[in-house]
N, C-alpha and C positions, 0 to 999 in steps of 0.2 A: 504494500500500500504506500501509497506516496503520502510524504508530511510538510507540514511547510516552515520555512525556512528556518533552522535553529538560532541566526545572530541577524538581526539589521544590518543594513548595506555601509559601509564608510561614505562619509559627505564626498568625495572624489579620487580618484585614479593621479596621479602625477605624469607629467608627458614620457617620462623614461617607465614607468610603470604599464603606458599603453603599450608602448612598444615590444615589453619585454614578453608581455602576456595575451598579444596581440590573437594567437593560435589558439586562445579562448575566448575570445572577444569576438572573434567570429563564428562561434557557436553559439547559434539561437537561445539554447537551453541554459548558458552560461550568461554571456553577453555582457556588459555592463555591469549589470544590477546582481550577477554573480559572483563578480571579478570582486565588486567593493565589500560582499560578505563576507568571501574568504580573507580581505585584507581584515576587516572587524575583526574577524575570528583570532579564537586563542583555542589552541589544543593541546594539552599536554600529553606526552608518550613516554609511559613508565616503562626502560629501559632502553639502553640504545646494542641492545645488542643486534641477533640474528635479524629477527622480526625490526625492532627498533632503525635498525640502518637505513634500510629502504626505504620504510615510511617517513624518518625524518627527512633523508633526501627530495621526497615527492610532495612531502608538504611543504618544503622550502623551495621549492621548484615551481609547486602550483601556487606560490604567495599568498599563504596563511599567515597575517601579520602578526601575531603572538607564536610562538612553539616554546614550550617548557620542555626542557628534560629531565629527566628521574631517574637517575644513574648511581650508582655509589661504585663501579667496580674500578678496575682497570685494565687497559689493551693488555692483551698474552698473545703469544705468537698463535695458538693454536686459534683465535679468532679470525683471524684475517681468510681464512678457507670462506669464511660468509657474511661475515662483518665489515660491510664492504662501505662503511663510512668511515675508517678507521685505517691505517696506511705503517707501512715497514717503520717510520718513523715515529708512531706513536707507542710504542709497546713501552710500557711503563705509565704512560701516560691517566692519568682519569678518563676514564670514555667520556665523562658529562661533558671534557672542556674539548677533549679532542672529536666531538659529532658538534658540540658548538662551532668551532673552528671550521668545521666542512660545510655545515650548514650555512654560516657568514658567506662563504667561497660564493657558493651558488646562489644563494641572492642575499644583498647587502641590505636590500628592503625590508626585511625581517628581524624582528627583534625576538630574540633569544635570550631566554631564563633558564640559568642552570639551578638544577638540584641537586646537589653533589651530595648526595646522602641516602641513606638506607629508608624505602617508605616504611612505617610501623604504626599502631594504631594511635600512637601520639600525634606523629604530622599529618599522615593521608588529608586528612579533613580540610586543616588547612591550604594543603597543596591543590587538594582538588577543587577547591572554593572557586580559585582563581580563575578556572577553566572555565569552555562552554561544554569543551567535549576531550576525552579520555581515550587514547590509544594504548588498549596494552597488548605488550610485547615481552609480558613476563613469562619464565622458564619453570614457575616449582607453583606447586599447589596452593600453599599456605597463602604466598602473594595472590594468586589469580583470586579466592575466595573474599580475601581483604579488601582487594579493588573493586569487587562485583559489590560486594554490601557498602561498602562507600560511597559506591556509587548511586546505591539504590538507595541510603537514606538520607543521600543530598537531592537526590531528583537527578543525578548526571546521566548522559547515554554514554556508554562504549563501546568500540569497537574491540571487540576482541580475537586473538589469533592462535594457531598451535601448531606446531611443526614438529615432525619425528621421521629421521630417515626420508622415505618418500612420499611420505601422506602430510597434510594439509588440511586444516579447518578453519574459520572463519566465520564469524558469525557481528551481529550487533545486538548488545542488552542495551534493554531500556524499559524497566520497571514500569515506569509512567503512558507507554506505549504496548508493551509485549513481554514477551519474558523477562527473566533474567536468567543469567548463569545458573543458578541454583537448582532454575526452572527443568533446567536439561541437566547439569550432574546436581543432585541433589545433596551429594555423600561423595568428599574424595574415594580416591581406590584407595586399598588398603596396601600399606606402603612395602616398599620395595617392589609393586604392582608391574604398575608402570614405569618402566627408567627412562631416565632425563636422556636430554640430547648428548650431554656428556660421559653418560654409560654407556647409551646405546647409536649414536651419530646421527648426522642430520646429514643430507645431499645440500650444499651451500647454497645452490642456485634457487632452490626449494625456497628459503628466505625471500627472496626477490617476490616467488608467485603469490606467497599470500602474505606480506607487507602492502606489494601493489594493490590487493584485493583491500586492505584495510583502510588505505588512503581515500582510494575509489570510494568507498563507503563515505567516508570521512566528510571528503566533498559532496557528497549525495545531501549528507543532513543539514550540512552548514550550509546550501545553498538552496535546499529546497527541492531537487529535480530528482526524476527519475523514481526507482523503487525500492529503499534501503532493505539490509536482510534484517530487518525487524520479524524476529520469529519464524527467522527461517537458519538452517546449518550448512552452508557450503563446503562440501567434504574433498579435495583435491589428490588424485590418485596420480604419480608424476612416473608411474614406471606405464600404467596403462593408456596416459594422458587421458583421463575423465574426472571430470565434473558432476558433482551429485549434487542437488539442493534437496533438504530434506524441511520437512516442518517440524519446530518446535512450538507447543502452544506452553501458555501460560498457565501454572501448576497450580491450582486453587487451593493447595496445600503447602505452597512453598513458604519455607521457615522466616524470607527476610521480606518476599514482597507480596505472599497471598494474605486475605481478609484476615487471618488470624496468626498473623505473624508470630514468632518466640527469639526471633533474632530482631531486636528493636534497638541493637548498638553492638560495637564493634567487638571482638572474642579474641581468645585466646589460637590462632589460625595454625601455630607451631602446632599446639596440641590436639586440634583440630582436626589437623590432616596427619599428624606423626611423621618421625623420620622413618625410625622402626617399627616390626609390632610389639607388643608387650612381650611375647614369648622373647624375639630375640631381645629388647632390652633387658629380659631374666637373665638370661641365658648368658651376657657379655659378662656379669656381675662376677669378679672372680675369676675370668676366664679370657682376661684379653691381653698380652703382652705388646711390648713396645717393637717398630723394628732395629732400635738397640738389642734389646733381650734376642728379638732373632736372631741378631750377626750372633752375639755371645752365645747361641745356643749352638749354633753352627760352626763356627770354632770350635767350641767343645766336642764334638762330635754329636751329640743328645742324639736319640734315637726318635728320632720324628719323622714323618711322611708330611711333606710341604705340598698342600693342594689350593689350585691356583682354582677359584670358584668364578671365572669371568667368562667370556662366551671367546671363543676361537679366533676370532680375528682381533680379538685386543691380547691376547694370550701370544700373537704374530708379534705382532708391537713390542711387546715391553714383556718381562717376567724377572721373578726372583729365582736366582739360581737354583738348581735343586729340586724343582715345582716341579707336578704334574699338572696336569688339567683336569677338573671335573665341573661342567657348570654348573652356577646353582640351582637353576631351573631343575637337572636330572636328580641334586641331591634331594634339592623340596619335595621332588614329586616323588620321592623314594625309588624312581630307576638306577638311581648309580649308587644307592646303600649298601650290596654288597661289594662295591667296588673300596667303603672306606677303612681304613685300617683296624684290627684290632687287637694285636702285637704290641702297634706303634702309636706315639702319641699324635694325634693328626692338629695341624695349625693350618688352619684355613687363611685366605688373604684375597682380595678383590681388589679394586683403583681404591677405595679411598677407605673401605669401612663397615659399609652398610650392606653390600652383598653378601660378607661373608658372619656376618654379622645370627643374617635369617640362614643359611648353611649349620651357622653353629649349634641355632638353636634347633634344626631339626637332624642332627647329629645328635646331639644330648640326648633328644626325643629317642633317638634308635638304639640310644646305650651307652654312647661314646663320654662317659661322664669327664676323661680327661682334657676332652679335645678343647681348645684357645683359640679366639684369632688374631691377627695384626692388626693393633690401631694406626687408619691411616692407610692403612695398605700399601699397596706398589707403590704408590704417589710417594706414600710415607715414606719408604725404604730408598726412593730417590734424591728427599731429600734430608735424610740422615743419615745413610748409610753409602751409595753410589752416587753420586750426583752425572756421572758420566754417562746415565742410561738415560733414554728418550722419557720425556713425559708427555701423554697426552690430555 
């Protein structure tokens, strides 16, 4: 359904401003009185990574005269594969000030507000105040759930986005119109479920398809035109090249924005959505060594079976010497149980933690009462122990 227009038009265009924007100005649907809304417009885009690059790009491109950013991190080399606002020369850099800096490049018209800090249920409110409209392009749970009810009990619309390997989604909440987030996940997964782009990879180029899709949107509400995906799921298949729109309606039971709401202010979103589950937070109690204590253990000789619980192609990459592989998937599901030791004392190890973490706790489950993992994991053990092996 089409809406109409989310900001008033700016009192006028500047002559360098017709120019620039000249290949929207001659579209009908746009024209003038488009041009000067997205100049009015303020949109903030909570993170500048994957998702965040493009869209900053293309809002700075289409002269959106406000753009905030909401950043706290910084450039790592392992970004640059898709974080394509971000450049050889910024690694170290804060992303807020280095997507500032490329944002400035491409249009000087633009004024630019950094956030150079962690959103959390202290600031959101404030930050989101400022806006008309909300681009997110966060990567973990906890944030996506924060910004959905922030948004919904300020009355904000957002665009919201998700990327994994080759798939794509894309959607717009907007409480005051149509769903919300909540509306379609109601309940994070249960954690270690779903892995992050950083477990499990993302295709870079993937970033570009549905940042662009976000923008598009973005423009659609700030100007009026066209037909936003208000309550609808744009599903992006990139190995099949297809496109799915799917409908989401509005949950008449939804916790933050149905009739009888129980989320009436903002929660506790870590605990919310968990890192762990309970089992494997038992289960680490007592049973997690450093990878100092691994070199030491390994010096010694200890009698332990080193099982590397990460999937095959990170396992290619990087590994602790000594390691097998068994993923966590086959230990969870109990296929690779008789595969685990029971002679030897088994230490489990993943990228950072948390994989080996739910291994552990359903190793205990099977008996293995000795079995520890490595906090930190490979990451860890690269940067305490090796620093000369790759990290990704």
């Amino acid at each position: 359904m089409s809406l109409p227009p989310l900001v008033e038009p700016a009192s006028e265009l500047s002559v360098d401003e017709v120019r620039r924007y000249s290949r929207h100005l001659i579209i009908p649907d746009v024209a003038m009185d488009g041009q000067k809304r997205l100049k009015n417009a303020k949109v903030l885009c909570v993170g500048a990574g994957g998702l965040g690059s493009p869209a900053l790009m293309y809002l700075a491109a289409a002269g959106v005269g406000t753009i905030g950013i909401a950043e706290f991190d910084t450039v790592d080399e392992s970004n640059l594969q898709r974080q394509i606002i971000h450049g050889q020369s910024d690694i170290g850099r804060p992303k807020s000030e280095s997507a500032a800096a490329s944002v400035r490049e491409i249009n000087p018209h633009v004024n630019v507000v950094i956030h150079n800090t962690v959103l959390d249920n202290d600031n959101v409110f404030g930050i989101f105040e400022q806006y008309d409209l909300i681009i997110d392009g966060t990567d973990n749970f906890a944030t996506r759930y924060m910004v959905n009810d922030a948004a919904v009990l300020l009355g904000k619309p957002y665009v919201w986005g998700s990327i994994y390997r080759f798939d794509g989604q894309a959607s717009v909440f907007w409480a005051d119109q149509g769903p919300c987030y909540r509306c379609l996940y109601p309940e994070p997964p249960p954690p270690g479920m779903v892995p992050s782009c950083a477990e499990g990879g993302v295709l870079g180029v993937l970033c570009a398809s549905i940042g662009s899709i976000q923008v598009t949107e973005a423009i659609k509400l700030l100007t009026g035109i066209g037909d936003p995906l208000v309550g609808s799921l744009m599903v992006y298949d990139a190995l099949e090249m297809t496109y799915r729109k799917i409908k989401v309606r509005k949950d008449p039971n939804c916790a933050v924005c149905g009739p009888n709401a129980t989320v009436t202010e903002l929660i506790d979103y870590e605990d919310f959505c968990g890192s762990v589950t309970d089992e494997a937070a038992e289960a680490v109690i007592g049973s997690t060594i450093t990878p100092r204590e691994l070199e030491t253990w390994i010096k010694e000789g200890r009698d332990i079976d080193l099982i590397d619980v990460r999937e095959p192609a990170e396992y290619e990459i990087v590994r602790i010497p000594g390691s097998r592989l068994i993923p966590k998937g086959d230990i969870v599901s109990g296929a690779a149980l008789a595969d685990l030791p029971t002679e030897r004392q088994a230490v489990f190890y993943c990228k950072a933690g948390v994989r080996s973490a739910e291994a552990l706790a359903a190793a205990k489950a099977a008996g293995l009462k000795n079995a520890v993992h490595v906090q930190g994991g490979v990451l860890g053990w690269i940067n305490q122990v090796d620093p000369s092996l790759p990290a990704y």
